[in-house]
ROBA-198052 format. One record per residue (C-alpha): z, x, y; residue in one letter; residue number from 0. Coordinates in steps of 0.001 Angstrom, whole numbers. Each point is the difference from the previous one (the first is absolute). Layout:
N
((Z X Y) 'A' NUM);
...
//
This chain:
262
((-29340 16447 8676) 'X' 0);
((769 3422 1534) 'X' 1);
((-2816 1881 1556) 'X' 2);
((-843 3661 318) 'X' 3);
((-811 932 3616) 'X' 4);
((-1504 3309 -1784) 'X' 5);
((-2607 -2218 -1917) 'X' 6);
((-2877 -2302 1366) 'X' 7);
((1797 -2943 -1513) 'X' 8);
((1703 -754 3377) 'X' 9);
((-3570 -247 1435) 'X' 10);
((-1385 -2694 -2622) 'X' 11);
((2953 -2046 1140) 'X' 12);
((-852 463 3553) 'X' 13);
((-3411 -588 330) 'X' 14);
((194 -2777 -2457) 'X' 15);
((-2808 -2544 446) 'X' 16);
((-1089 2116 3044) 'X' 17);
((-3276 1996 695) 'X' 18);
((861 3133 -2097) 'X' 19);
((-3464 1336 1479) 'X' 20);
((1343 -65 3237) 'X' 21);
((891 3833 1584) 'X' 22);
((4038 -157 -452) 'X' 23);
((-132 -385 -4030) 'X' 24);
((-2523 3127 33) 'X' 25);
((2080 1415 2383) 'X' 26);
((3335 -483 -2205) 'X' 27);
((-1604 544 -3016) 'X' 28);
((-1187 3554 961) 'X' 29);
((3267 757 1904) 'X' 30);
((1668 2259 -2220) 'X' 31);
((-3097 2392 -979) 'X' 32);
((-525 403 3728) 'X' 33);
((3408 1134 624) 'X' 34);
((-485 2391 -2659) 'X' 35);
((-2816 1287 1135) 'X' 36);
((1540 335 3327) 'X' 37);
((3319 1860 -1313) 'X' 38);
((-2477 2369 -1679) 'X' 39);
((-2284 792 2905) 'X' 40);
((2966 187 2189) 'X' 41);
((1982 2292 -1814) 'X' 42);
((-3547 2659 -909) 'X' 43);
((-38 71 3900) 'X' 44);
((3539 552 1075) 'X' 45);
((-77 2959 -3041) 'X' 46);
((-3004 1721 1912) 'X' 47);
((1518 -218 3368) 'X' 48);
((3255 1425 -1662) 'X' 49);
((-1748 2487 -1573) 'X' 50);
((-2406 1074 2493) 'X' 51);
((2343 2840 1318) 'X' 52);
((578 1464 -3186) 'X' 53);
((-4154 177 -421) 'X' 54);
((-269 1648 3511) 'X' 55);
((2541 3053 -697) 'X' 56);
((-2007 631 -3771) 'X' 57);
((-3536 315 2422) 'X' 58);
((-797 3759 1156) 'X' 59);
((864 803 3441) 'X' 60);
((-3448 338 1439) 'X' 61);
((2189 2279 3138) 'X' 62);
((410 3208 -2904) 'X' 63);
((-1436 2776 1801) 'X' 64);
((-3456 1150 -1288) 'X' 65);
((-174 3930 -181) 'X' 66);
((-3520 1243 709) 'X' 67);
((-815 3534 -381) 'X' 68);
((-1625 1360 2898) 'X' 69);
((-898 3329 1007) 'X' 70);
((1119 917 3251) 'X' 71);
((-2390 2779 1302) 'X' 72);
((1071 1657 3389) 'X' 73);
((-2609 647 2769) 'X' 74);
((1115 2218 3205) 'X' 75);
((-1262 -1255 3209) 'X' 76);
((-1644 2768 2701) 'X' 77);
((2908 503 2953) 'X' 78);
((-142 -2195 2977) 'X' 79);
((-1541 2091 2919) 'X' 80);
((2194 -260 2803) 'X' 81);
((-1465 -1209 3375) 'X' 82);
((-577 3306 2067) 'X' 83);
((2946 441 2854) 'X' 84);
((-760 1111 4037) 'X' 85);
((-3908 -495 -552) 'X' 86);
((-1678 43 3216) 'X' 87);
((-1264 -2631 1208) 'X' 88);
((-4142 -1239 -451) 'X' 89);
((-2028 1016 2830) 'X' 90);
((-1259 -3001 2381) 'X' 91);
((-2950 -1092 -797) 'X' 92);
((-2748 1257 2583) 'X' 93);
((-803 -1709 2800) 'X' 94);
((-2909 -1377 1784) 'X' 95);
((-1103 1947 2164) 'X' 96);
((-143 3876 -270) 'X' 97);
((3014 1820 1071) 'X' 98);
((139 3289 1835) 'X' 99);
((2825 2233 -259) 'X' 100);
((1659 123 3899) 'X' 101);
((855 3721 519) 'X' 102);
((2507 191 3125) 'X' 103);
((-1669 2369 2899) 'X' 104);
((2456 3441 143) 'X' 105);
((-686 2800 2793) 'X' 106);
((-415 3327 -2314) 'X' 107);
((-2189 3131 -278) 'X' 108);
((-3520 -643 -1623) 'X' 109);
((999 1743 -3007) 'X' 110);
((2995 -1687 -770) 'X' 111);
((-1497 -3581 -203) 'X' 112);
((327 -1104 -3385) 'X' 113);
((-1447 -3536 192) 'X' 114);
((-2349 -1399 2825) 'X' 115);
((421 -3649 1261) 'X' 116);
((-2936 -2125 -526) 'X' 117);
((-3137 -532 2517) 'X' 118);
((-367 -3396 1516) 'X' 119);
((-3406 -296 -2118) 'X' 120);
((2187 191 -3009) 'X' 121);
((2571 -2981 936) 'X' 122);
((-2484 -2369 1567) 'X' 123);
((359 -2892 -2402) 'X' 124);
((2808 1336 -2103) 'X' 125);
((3980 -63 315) 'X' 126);
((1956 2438 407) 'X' 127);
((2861 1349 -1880) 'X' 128);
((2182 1970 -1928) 'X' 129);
((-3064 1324 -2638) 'X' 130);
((-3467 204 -475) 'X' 131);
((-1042 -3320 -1882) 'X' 132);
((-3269 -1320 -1841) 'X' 133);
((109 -4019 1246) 'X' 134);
((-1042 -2330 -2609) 'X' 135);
((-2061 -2525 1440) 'X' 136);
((613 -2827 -2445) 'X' 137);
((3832 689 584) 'X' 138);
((1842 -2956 1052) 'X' 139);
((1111 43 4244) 'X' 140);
((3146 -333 117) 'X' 141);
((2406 -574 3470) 'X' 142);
((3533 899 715) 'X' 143);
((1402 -3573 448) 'X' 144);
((1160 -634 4067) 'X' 145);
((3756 170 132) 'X' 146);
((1993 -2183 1935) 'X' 147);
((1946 2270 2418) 'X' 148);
((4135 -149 -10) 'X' 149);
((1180 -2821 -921) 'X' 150);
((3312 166 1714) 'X' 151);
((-721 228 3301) 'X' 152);
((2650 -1399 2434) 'X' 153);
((-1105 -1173 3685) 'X' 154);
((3042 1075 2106) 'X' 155);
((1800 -2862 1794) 'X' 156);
((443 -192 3265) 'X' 157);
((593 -3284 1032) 'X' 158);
((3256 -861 1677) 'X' 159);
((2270 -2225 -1399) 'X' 160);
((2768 -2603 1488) 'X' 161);
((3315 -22 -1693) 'X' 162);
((-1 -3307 -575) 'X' 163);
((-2492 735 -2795) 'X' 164);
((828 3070 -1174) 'X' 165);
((1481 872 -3092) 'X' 166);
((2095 3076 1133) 'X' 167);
((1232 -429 3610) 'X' 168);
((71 3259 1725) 'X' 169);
((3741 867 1443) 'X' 170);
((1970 2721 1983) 'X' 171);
((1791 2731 -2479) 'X' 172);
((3385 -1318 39) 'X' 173);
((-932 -4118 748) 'X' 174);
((-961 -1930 3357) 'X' 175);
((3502 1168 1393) 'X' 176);
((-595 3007 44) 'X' 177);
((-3022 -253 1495) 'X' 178);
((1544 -2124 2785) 'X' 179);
((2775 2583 891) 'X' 180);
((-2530 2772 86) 'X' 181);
((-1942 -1855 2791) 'X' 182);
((3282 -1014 1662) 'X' 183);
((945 3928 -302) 'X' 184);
((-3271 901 1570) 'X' 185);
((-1162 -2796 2851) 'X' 186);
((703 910 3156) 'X' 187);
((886 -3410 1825) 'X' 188);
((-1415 232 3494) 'X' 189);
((2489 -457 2954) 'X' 190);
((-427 -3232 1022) 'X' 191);
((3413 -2078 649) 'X' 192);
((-104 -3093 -2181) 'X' 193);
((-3296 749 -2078) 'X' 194);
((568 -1885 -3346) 'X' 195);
((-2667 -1136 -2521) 'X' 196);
((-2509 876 -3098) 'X' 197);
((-3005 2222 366) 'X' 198);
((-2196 -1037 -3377) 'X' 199);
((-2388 2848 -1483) 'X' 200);
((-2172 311 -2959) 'X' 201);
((-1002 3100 -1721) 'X' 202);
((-1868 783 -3480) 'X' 203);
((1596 1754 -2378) 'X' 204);
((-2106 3019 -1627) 'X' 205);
((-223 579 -4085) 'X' 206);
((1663 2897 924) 'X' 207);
((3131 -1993 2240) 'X' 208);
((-1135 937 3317) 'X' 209);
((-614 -2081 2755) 'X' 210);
((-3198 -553 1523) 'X' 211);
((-1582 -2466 2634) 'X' 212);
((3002 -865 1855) 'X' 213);
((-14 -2685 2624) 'X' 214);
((2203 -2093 2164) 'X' 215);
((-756 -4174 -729) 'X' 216);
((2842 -552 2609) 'X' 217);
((2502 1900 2756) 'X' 218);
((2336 -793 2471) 'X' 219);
((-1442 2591 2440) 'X' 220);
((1458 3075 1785) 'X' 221);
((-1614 1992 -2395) 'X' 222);
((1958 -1498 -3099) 'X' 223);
((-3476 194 -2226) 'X' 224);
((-889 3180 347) 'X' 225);
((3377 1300 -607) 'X' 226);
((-439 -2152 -3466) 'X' 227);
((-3070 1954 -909) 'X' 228);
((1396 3356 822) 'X' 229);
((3021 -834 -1975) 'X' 230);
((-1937 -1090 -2954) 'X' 231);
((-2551 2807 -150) 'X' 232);
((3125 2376 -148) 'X' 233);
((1022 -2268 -3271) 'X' 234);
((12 1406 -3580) 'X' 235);
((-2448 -815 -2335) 'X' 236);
((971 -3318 -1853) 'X' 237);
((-646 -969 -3460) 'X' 238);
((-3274 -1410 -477) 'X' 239);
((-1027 -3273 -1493) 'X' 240);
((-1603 -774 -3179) 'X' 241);
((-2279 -2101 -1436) 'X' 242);
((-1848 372 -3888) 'X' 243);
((2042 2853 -281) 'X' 244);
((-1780 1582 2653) 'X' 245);
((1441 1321 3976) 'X' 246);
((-1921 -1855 2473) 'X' 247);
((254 -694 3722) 'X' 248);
((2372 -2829 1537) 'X' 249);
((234 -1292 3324) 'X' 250);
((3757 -379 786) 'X' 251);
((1616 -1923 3214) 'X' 252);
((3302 796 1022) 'X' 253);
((2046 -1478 3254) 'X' 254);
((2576 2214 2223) 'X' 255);
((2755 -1610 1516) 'X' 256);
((146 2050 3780) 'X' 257);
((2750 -347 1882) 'X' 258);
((1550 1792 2646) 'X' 259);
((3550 1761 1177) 'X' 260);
((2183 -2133 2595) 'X' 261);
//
């Protein structure tokens, strides 16, 4: 016996002496209506999503421009004013206290004064100036604020510097050479057979390169450190030392060999 898979008759066979009120036979038995219905609700809602694009271009586009008609009515505006140019400037307010006009005293003829200055019973309690003011007494007083003075004001320094801690040495024009054939040029070695040595001296050197408070630490005698100061207040001015920038004073030591002709 041949059986049609398209018919229930497979399902009698089946279920055969079985619990045909169970869920499965319902299940089987209803099987092909509910793939029907399926197919047919499937295929209404795949149409509408096909066809929802056509719908949308046969709606109006609600982005047509409306025309209104308006009356445009045209109202002219009164000119700007424009702010007044070189306006002087508002008087001060009055001050405080009543202010008397200060007429400067001037030697002339009697009938050639034009204004008189003030009596003293007419300034007593009132300030003098440049015009004849009514004070206000409910005025605020006002003060010209204290100023401070110059603010740049430089002490000038004259302390004296060592070289060792100065930024700008001071030197001979030319170098210490130079220097040390000028005072070999100049010294005047006194006559004494077999004199030999060093006569040490110190001397501050000025912000403008001279030499100032010169003095012997140490001589050999005969005379040898006085001849050193002579020599070295004869000496051109030397370049002075620095320090910030600034010439100051530095005390500078020098040794000179002496030594005499055989």
């Amino acid at each position: 016996m041949k059986l049609d898979l398209l018919k229930k008759q497979w399902l009698d066979v089946v279920f055969d002496g079985r619990n045909k009120l169970y869920g499965a036979y319902e299940l089987r038995t209803s099987n092909g209506k509910t793939t029907t219905k399926a197919l047919i609700i499937g295929g209404v809602i795949f149409t509408f999503l096909v066809s929802i694009p056509v719908l949308a271009n046969l709606l109006p586009d609600s982005s047509d421009e409306v025309t209104l008609d308006q009356k445009i009515t045209t109202v002219k505006l009164p000119p700007k004013e424009k702010p007044k140019e070189n306006l002087p400037p508002p008087p001060p307010p009055p001050p405080k206290v009543d202010q008397v006009k200060f007429v400067k005293p001037v030697v002339a003829k009697a009938d050639e004064v034009v204004e008189e200055p003030p009596k003293i019973k007419e300034i007593v309690d009132k300030k003098i100036g440049a015009e004849t003011i009514k004070g206000d007494p409910d005025a605020e007083l006002t003060v010209e604020p204290v100023g401070n003075g110059p603010k740049d004001v430089v002490e000038e320094d004259n302390n004296i510097y060592n070289t060792a801690g100065i930024e700008v040495k001071p030197d001979f024009p030319g170098g210490i050479d130079k220097f040390y054939k000028f005072v070999g040029k100049n010294y005047q070695v006194p006559e004494e057979e077999g004199l030999k040595g060093k006569v040490f001296v110190s001397f501050v050197v000025e912000k403008d390169g001279s030499l100032t408070d010169i003095k012997v630490i140490r001589d050999i005698g005969y005379g040898t450190g006085k001849e050193a100061i002579r020599v070295l207040k004869s000496c051109p001015k030397w370049n002075p030392g620095e320090q910030n920038g600034k010439k100051v004073r530095v005390l500078y030591s020098l040794p000179i060999n002496i030594q005499s002709a055989e």
